[in-house]
N, CA and C atoms as an extended XYZ file, in Angstrom:
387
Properties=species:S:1:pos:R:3:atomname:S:1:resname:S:1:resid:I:1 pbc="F F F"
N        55.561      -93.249      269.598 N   UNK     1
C        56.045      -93.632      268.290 CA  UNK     1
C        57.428      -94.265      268.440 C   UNK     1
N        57.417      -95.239      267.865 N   UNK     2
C        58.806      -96.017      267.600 CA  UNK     2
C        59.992      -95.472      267.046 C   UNK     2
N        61.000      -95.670      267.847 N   UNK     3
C        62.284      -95.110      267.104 CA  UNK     3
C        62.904      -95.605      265.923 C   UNK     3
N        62.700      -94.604      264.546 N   UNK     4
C        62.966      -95.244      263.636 CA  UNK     4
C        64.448      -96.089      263.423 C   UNK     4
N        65.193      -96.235      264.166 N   UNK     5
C        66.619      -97.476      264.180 CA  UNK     5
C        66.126      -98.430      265.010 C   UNK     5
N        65.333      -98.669      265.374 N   UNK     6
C        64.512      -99.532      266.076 CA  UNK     6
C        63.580     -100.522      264.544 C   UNK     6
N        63.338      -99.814      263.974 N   UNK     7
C        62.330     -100.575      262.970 CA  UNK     7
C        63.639     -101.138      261.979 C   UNK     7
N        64.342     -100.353      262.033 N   UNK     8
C        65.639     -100.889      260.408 CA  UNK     8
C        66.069     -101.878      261.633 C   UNK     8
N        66.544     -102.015      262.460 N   UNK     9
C        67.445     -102.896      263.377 CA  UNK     9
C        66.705     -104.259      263.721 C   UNK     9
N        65.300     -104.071      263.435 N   UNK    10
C        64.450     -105.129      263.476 CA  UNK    10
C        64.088     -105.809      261.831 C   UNK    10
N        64.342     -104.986      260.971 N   UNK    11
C        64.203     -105.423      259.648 CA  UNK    11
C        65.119     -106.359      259.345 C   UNK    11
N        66.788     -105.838      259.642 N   UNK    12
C        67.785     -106.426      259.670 CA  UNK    12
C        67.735     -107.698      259.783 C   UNK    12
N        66.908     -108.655      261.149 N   UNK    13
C        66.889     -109.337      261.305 CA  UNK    13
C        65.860     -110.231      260.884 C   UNK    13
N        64.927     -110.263      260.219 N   UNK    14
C        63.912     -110.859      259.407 CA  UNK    14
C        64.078     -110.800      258.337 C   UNK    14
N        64.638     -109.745      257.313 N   UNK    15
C        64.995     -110.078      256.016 CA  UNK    15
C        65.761     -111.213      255.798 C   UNK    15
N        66.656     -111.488      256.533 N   UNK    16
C        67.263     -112.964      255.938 CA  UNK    16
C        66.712     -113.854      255.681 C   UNK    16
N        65.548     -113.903      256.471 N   UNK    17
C        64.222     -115.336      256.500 CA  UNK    17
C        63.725     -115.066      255.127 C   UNK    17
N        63.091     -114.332      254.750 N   UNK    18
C        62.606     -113.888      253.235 CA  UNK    18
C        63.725     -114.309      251.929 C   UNK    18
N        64.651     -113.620      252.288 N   UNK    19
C        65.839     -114.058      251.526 CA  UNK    19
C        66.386     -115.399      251.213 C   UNK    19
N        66.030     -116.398      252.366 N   UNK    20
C        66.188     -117.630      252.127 CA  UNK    20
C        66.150     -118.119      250.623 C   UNK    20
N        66.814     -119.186      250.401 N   UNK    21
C        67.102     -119.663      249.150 CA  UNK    21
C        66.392     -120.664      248.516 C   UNK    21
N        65.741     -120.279      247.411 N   UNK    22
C        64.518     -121.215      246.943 CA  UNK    22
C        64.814     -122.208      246.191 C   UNK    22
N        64.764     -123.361      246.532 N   UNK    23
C        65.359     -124.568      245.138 CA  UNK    23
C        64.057     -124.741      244.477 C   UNK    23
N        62.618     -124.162      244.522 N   UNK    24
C        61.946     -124.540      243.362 CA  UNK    24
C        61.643     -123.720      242.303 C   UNK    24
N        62.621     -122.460      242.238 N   UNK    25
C        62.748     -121.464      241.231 CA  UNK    25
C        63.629     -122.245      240.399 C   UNK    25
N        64.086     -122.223      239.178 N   UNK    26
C        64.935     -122.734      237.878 CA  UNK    26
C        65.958     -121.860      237.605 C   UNK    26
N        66.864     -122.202      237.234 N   UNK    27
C        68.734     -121.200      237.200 CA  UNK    27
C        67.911     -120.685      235.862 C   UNK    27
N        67.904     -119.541      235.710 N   UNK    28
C        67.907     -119.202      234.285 CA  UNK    28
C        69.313     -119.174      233.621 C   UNK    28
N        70.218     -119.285      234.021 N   UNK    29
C        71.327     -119.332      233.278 CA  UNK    29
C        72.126     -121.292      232.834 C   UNK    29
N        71.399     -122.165      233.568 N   UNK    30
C        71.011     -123.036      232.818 CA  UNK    30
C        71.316     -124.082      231.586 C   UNK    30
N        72.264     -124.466      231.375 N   UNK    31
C        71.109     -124.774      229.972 CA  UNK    31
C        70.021     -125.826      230.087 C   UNK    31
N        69.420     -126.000      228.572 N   UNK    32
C        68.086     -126.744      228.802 CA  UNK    32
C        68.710     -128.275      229.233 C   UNK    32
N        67.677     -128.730      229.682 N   UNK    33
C        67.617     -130.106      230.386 CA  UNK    33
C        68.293     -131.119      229.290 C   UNK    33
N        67.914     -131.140      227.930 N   UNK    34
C        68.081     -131.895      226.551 CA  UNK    34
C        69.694     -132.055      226.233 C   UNK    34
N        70.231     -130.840      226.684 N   UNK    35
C        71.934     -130.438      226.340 CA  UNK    35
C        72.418     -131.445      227.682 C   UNK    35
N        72.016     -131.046      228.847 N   UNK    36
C        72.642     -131.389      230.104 CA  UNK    36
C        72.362     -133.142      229.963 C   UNK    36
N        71.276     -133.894      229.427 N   UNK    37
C        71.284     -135.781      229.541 CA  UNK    37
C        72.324     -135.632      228.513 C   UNK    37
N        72.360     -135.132      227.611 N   UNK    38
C        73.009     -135.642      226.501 CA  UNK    38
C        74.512     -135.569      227.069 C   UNK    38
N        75.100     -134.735      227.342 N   UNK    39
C        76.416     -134.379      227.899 CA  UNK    39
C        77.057     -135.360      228.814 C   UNK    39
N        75.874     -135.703      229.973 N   UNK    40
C        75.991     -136.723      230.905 CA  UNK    40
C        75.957     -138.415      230.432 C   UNK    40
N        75.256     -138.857      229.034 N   UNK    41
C        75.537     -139.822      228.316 CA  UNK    41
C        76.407     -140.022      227.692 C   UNK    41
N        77.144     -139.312      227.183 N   UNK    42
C        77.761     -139.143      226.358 CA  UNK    42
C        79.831     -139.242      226.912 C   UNK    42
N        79.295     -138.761      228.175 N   UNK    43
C        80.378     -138.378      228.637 CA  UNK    43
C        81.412     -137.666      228.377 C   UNK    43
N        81.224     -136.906      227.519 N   UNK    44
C        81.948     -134.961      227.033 CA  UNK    44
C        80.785     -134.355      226.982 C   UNK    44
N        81.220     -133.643      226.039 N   UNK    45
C        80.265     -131.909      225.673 CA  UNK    45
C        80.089     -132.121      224.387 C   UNK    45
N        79.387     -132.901      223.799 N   UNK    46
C        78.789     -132.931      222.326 CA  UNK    46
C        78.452     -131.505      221.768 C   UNK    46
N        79.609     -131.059      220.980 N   UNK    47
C        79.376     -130.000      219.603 CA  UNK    47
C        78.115     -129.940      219.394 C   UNK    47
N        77.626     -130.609      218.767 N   UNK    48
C        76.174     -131.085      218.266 CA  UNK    48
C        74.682     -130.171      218.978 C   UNK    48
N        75.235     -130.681      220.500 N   UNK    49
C        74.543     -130.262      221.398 CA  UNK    49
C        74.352     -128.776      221.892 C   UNK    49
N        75.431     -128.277      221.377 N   UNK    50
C        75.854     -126.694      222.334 CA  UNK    50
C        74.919     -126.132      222.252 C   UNK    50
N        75.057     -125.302      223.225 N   UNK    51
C        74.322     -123.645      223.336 CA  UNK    51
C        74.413     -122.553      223.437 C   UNK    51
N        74.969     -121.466      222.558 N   UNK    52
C        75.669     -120.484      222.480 CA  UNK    52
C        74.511     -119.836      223.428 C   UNK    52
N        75.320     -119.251      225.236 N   UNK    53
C        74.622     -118.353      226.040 CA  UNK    53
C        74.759     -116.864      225.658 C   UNK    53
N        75.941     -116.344      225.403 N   UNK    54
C        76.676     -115.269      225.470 CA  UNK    54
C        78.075     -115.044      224.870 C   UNK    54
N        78.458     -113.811      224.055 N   UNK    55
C        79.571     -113.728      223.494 CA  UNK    55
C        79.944     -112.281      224.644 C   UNK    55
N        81.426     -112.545      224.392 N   UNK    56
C        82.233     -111.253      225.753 CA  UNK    56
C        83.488     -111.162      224.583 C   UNK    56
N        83.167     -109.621      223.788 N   UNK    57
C        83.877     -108.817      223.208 CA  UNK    57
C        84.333     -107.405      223.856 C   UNK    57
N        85.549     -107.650      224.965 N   UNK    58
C        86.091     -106.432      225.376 CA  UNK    58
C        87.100     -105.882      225.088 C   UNK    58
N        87.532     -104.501      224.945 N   UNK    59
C        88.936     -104.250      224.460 CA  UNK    59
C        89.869     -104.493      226.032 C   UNK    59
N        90.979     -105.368      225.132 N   UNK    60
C        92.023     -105.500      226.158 CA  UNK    60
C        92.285     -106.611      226.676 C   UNK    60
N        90.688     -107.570      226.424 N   UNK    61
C        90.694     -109.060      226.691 CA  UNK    61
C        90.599     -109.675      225.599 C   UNK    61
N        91.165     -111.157      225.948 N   UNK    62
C        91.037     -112.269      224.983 CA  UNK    62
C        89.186     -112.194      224.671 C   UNK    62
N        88.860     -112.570      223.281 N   UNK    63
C        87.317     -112.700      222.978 CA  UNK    63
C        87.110     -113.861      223.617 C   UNK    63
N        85.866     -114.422      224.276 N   UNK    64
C        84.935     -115.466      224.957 CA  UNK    64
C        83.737     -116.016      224.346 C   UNK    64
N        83.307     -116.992      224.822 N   UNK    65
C        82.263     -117.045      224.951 CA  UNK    65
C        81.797     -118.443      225.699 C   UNK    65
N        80.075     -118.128      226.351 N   UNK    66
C        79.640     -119.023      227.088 CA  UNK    66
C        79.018     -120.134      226.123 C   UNK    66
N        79.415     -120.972      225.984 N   UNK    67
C        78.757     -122.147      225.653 CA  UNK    67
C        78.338     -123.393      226.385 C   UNK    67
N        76.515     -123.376      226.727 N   UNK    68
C        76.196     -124.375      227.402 CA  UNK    68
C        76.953     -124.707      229.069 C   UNK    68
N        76.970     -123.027      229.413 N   UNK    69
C        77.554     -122.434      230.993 CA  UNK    69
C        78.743     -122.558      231.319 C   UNK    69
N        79.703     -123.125      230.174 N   UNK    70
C        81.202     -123.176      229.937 CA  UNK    70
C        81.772     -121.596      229.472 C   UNK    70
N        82.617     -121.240      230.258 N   UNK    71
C        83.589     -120.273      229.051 CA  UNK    71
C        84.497     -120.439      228.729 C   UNK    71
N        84.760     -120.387      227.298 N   UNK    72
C        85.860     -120.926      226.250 CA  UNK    72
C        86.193     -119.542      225.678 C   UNK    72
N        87.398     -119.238      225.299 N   UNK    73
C        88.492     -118.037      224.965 CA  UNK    73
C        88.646     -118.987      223.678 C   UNK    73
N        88.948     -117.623      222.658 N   UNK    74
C        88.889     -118.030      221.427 CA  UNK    74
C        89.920     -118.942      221.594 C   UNK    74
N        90.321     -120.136      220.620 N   UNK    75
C        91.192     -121.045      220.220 CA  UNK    75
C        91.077     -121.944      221.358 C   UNK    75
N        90.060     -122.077      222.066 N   UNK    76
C        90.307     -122.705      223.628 CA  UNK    76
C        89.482     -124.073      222.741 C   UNK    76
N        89.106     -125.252      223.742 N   UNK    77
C        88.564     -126.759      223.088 CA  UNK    77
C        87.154     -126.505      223.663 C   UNK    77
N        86.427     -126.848      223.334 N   UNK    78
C        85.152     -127.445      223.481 CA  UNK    78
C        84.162     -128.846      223.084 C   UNK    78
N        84.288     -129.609      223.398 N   UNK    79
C        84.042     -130.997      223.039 CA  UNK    79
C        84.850     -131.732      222.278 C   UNK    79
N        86.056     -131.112      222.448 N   UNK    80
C        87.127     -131.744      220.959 CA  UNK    80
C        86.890     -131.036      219.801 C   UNK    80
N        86.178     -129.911      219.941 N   UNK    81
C        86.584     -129.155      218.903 CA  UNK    81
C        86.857     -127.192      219.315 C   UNK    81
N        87.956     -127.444      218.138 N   UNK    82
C        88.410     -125.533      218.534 CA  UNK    82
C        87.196     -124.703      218.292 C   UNK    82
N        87.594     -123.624      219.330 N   UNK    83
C        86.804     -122.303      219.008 CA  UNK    83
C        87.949     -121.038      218.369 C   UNK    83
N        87.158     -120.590      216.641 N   UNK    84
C        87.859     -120.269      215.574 CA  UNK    84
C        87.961     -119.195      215.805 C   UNK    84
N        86.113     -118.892      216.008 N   UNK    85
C        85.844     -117.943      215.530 CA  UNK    85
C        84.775     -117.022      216.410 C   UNK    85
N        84.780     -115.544      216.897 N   UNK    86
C        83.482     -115.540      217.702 CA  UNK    86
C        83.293     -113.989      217.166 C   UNK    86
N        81.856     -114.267      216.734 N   UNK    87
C        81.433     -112.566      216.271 CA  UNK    87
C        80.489     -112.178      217.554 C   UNK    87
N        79.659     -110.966      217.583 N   UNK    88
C        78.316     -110.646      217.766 CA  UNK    88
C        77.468     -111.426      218.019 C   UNK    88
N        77.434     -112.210      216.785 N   UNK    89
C        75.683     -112.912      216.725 CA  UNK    89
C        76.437     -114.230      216.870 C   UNK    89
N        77.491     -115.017      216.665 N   UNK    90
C        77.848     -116.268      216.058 CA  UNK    90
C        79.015     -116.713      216.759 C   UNK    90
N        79.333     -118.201      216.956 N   UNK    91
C        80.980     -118.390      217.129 CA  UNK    91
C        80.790     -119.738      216.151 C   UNK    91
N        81.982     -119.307      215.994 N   UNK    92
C        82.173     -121.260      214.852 CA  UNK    92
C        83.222     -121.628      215.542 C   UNK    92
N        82.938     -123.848      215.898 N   UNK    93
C        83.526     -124.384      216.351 CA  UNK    93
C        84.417     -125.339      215.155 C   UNK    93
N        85.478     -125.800      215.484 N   UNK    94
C        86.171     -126.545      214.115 CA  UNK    94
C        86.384     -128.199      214.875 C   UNK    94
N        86.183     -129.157      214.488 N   UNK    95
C        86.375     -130.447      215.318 CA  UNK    95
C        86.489     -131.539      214.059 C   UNK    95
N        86.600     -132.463      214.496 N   UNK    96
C        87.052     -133.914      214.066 CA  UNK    96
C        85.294     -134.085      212.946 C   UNK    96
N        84.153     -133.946      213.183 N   UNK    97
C        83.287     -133.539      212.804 CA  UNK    97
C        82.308     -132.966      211.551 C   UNK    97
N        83.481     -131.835      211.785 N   UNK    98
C        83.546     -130.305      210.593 CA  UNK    98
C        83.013     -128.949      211.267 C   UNK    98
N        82.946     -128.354      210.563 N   UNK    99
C        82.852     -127.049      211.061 CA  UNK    99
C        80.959     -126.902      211.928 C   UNK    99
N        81.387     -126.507      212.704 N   UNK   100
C        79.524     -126.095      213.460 CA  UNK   100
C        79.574     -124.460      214.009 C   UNK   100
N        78.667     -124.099      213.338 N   UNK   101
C        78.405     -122.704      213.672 CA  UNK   101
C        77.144     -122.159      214.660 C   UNK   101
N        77.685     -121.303      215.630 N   UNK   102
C        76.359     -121.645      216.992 CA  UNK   102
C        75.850     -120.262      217.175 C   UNK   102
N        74.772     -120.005      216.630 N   UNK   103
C        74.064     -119.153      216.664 CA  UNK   103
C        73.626     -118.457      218.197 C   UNK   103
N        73.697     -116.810      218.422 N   UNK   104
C        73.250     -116.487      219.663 CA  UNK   104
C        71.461     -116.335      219.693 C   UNK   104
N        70.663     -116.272      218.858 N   UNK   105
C        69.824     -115.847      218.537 CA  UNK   105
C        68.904     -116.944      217.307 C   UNK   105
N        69.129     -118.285      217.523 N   UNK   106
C        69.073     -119.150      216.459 CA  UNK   106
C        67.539     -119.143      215.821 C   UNK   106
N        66.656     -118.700      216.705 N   UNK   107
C        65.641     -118.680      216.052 CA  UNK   107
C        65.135     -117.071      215.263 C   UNK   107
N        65.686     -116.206      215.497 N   UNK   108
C        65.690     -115.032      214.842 CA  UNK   108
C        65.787     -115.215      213.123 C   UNK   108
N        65.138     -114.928      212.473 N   UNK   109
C        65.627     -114.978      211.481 CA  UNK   109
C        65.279     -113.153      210.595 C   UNK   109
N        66.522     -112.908      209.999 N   UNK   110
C        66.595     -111.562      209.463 CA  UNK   110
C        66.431     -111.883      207.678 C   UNK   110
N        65.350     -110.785      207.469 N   UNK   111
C        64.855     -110.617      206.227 CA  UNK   111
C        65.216     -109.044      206.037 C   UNK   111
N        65.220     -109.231      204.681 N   UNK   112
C        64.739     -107.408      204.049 CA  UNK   112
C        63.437     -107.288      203.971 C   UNK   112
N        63.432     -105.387      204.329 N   UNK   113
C        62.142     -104.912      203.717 CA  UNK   113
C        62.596     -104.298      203.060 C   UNK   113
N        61.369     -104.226      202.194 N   UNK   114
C        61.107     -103.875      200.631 CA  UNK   114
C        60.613     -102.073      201.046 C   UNK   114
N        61.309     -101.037      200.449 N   UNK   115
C        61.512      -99.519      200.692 CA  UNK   115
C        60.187      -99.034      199.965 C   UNK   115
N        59.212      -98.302      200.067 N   UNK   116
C        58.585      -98.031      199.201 CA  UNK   116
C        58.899      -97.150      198.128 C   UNK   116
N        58.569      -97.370      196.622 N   UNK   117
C        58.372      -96.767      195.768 CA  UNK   117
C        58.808      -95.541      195.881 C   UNK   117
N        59.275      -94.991      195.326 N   UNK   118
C        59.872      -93.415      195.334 CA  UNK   118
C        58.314      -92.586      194.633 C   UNK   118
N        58.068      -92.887      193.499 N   UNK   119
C        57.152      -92.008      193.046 CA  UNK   119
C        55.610      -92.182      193.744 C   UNK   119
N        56.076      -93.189      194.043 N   UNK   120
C        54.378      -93.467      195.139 CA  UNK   120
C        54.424      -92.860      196.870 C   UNK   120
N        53.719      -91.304      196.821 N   UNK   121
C        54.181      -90.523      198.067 CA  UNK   121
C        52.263      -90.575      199.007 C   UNK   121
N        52.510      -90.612      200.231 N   UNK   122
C        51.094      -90.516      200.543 CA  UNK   122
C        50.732      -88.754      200.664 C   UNK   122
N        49.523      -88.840      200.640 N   UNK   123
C        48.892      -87.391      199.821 CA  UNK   123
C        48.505      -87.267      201.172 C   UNK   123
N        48.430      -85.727      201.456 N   UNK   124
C        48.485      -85.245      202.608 CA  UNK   124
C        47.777      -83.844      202.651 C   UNK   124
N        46.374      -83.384      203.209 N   UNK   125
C        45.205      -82.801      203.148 CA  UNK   125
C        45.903      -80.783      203.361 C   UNK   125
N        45.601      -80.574      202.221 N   UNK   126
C        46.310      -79.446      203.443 CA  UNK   126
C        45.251      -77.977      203.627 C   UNK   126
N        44.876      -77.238      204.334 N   UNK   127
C        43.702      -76.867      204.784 CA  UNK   127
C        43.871      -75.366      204.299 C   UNK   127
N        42.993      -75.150      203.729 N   UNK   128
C        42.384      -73.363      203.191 CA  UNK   128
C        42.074      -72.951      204.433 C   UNK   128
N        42.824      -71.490      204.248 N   UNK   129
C        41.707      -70.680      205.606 CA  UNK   129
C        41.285      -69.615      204.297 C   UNK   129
């Protein structure tokens, strides 16, 4: 039987091959292809275009956020326009423009539900011995 530092000492050296680095996997961190021509035509960072990745609310630091794989600190520029404002869900940019507000979650959309009825209770069997 093989000495088990014999098998890790041989692993050692073949995992790197596996590990190798794949260029036909996609960055998920990214943005979409549509933001990136436009940016490159354009030659800035079209407002218009952004993509709110991520907001970074820590105590002790300036507030952040990633827009379209940039990070901008509140009051910092982004396409020629300021960053005002950055919540949770939202940051608003202010520019030459007008105001644009960049959703983290843009296709989410939040509704109410409707509570049921107070006097309408479901009836519930309850058993004789």
């Amino acid at each position: 039987m093989a000495h088990p530092l014999t098998a890790w000492g041989l692993l050692l050296f073949v995992l790197p091959a596996f590990a190798a680095e794949d260029d036909t996997l996609p960055d998920p961190t990214r943005p979409p292809q549509q933001v990136v021509k436009a940016a490159e035509t354009a030659g800035n960072k079209p407002v218009a275009a952004a993509v709110l990745q991520s907001v970074i609310l820590r105590a002790g630091m300036k507030p952040a956020a990633i827009i379209a794989g940039e990070r901008i600190e509140l009051g910092g520029d982004y396409g020629g326009a300021k960053l005002v404002k950055i919540s949770e869900r939202e940051v608003v940019l202010e520019g030459p423009s007008g105001v644009e507000v960049l959703l983290l979650t843009p296709a989410a959309q939040k509704r109410a539900v409707k509570p049921e009825p107070a006097g309408k209770k479901k009836m519930q069997r309850e058993t004789v011995r």
